[in-house]
N, C-alpha and C positions, 0 to 999 in steps of 0.2 A: 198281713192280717187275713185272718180267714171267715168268709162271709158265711153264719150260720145258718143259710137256707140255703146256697148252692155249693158247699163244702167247698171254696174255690176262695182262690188269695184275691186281696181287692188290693188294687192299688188306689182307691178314695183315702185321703190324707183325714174327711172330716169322721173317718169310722173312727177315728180312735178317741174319738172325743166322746161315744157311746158310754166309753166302760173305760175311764182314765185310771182307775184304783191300781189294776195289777203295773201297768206302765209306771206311774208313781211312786210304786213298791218298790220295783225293778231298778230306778233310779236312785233311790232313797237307799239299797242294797250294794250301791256302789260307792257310796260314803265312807271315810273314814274315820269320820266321825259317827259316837254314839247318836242316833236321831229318834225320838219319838213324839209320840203326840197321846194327851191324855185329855180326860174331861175336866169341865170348869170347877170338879172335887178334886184333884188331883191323882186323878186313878189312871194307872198307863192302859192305854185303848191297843198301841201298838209300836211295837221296836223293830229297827233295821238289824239285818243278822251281824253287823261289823259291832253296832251299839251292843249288840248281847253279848259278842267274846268280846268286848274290853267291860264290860260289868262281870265278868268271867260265869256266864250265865250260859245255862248246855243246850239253849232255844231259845227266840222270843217268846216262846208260849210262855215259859216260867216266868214272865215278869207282865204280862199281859195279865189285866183286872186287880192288880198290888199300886198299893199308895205310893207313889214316887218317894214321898218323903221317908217310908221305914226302909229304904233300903241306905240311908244316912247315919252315919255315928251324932252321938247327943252335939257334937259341935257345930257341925254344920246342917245340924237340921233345922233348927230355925231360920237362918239364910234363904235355904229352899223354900220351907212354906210360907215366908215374905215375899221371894221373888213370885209363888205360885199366887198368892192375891192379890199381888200388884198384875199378873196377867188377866187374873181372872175379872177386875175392874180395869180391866183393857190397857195395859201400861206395860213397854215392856222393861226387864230388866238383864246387865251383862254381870254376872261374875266369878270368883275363883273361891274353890273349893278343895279343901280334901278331903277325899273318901273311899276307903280299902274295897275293893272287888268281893264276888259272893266267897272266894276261897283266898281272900285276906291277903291279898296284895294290894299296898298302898300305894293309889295316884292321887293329885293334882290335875284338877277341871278345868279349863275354861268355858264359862257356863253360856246359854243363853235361853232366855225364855220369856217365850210371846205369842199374844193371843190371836187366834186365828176366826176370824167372822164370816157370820154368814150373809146368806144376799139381803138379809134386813138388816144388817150392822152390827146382830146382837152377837156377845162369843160364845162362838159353836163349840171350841176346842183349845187346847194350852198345845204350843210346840216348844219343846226345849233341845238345843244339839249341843251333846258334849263334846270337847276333846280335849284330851291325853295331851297335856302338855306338860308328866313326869319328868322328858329328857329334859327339855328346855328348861326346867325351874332347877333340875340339879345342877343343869350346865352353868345358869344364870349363879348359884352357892359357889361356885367350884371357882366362876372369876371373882366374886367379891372375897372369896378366901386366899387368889391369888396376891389381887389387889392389895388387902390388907398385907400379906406378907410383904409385898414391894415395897409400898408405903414402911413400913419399918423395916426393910433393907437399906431404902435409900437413906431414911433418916440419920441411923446406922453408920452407913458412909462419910456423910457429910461432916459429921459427928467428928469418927474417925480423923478426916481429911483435916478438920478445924484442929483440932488437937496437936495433930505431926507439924500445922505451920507454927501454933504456939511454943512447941516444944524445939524447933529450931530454932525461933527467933530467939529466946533465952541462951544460945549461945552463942547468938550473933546479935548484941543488945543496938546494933544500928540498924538493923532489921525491924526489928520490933514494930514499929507503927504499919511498916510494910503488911507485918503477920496479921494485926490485929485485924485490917482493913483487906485481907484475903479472908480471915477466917468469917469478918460479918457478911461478905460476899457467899461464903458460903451456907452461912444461914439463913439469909432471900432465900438462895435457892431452894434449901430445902423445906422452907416456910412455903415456897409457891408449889413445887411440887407436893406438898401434902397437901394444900387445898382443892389442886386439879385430883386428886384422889382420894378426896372426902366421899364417900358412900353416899350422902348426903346430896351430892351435886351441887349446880348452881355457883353463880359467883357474880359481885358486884363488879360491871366492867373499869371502872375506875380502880378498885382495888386488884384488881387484879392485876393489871396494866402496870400499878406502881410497882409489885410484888416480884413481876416479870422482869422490870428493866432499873430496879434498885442497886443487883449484883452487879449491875457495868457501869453504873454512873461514877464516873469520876471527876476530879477538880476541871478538868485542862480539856473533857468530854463529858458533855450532860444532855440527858434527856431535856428536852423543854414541852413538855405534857401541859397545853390546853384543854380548860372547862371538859373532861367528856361527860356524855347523855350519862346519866344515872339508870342505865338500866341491870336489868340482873340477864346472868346468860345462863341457861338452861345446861348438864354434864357437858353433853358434844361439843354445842358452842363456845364453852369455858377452854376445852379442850385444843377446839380449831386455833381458837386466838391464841393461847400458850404454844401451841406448835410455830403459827404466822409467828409472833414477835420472837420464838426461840430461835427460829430460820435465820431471821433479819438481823439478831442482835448478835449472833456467829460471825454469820456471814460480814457486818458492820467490822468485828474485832480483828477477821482476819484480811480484809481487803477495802474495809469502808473508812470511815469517818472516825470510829472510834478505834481504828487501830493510827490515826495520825491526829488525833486530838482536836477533833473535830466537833461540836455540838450538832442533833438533830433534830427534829420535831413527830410528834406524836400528835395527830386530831382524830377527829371522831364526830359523826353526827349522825339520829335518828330522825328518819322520816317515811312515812306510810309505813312502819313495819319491817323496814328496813335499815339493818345498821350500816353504815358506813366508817371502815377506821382506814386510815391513811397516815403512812410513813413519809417519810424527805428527808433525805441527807446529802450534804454537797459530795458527789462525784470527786473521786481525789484521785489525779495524776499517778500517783504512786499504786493505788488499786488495782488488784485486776478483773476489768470490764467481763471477762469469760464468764466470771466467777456469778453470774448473774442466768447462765443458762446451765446450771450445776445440779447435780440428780437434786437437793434439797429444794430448791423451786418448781422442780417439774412434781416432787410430790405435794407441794403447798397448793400447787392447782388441781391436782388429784383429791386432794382432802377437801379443797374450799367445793369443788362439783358433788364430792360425797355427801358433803352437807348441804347441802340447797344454799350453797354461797360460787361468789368470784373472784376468784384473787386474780390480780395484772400488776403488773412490773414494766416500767417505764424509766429506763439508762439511760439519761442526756447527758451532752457535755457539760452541763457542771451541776444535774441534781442528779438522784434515783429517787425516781416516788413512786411507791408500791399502795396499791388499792387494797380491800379486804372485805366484799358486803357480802352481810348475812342478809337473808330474808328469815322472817318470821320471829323478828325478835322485840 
């Protein structure tokens, strides 16, 4: 910094607290996001040069002393001049918007704006910082349009798959109870996987748990599912746990309990905010023990840390009891 009476750089850290405006600009010009700051009418005082090419504006002058709100289509302008007198009654508020640029290309905002006070508390000034979160909302359409096509592929399938066993067992009529009792197994299934892909989210863990482990329950092998907590699990968590018991009940048919006719138990319990579900099945001579350090478990501890959870896996000589807690549910 250069001291204006001896034309000479200072190195006092407290000059720049003289004249902090240009530094703050300079700062504020390094944003990627649109930033300004307007008065408690809602008139822009002043924009960063990043905010002015994504309002596709050829300077901040052009938008310097203009009502924030006319530069809004009739939809979302009311939005803005709410969020703008809830600042100006010192309140702030976050949200999303869309609204085409001065040469008519249409973005999506993530909005923010809030009141900026002076050294007697009163509001001096409105700050609002936009940003351009176009890609992320297209990209956000692009999986729910994937999703939905899944969702009715798999359906599709199952569908398909139910049919071919009905239509065999008809010429093999000692079959038949066989078919019917594959083809409902495959309707769970694709009853639970349409739920874990409801757009909608959420799922009662109870229900879902039944939904998950209906397709395997058989006479001679049953689930025995104790009271669980009645709680609801948020898309992810719906997801974690569909994964966990999908892992489990594989892994079960090919090497556990239910591939020798074994019964297992399913519990569960909530506390502090924390779920707890827990698997047990007796360990079967016939099993293989390997089959427990298998890429499908090292990613069930990948997924359970992804999600603010812990899955652990404990192989004894005559149980396997697998843990599963969430936090924050």
């Amino acid at each position: 910094m250069t001291d204006p009476q001896t034309n000479a750089v200072s190195d006092d850290p407290r000059k720049f607290s003289e004249d902090p405006l240009p530094l703050a600009e300079a700062l504020l010009d390094q944003s990627r996001d649109c930033v300004m700051t307007l008065d408690t009418s809602g008139r822009i005082r002043a924009i960063n040069i990043n905010g002015a090419a994504l309002l596709e504006l050829a300077s901040p002058a052009e938008a310097e002393g203009r009502l924030w709100s006319e530069l809004w289509p009739g939809e979302g302008r009311p939005a803005i001049e709410e969020a703008l007198a809830e600042a100006a009654a010192g309140r702030s508020t976050r949200l999303e918007a869309l609204a085409p640029g001065a040469l008519g290309t249409a973005r999506r905002w993530r909005i923010s704006v809030s009141p900026l006070r002076d050294g007697r508390g009163g509001i001096a000034s409105i700050l609002a910082v936009l940003g351009d979160i176009t890609d992320r909302r297209q990209a956000d359409e692009r999986l729910a349009e994937m999703a939905h096509e899944m969702r009715h592929r798999l359906r599709n399938a199952y569908a398909v798959s139910s049919a071919i066993t009905l239509a065999s067992a008809r010429e093999d009529p000692d079959h038949e109870d066989f078919a019917r009792d594959l083809a409902r197994r495959f309707s769970s299934i694709a009853v639970a996987q349409s739920q874990l892909l409801d757009e909608s989210g959420g799922s009662s863990l109870p229900d879902l748990v039944k939904l998950l482990t209906d397709a395997y329950n058989r006479e001679e092998a049953a689930f025995h599912i104790e009271a669980l907590p009645p709680v609801m699990l948020d898309e992810q968590q719906a997801r974690l746990v569909a994964l966990v018991l999908g892992e489990l009940c594989t892994n079960s048919v090919k090497h556990g309990a239910l591939a020798t006719g074994h019964s297992l138990a399913i519990t569960g319990k909530h506390e502090g905010g924390a779920l707890t579900l827990i698997w047990r099945e007796p360990s079967s001579p016939e099993g293989d023990s390997q089959s427990c350090e298998s890429s499908g478990f090292a990613l069930m501890k990948r997924m359970a840390r992804a999600h603010n959870a812990q899955f652990s896996l404990d192989l004894g000589v005559t149980e396997l009891v697998a843990r599963l807690v969430i936090e924050g549910v």
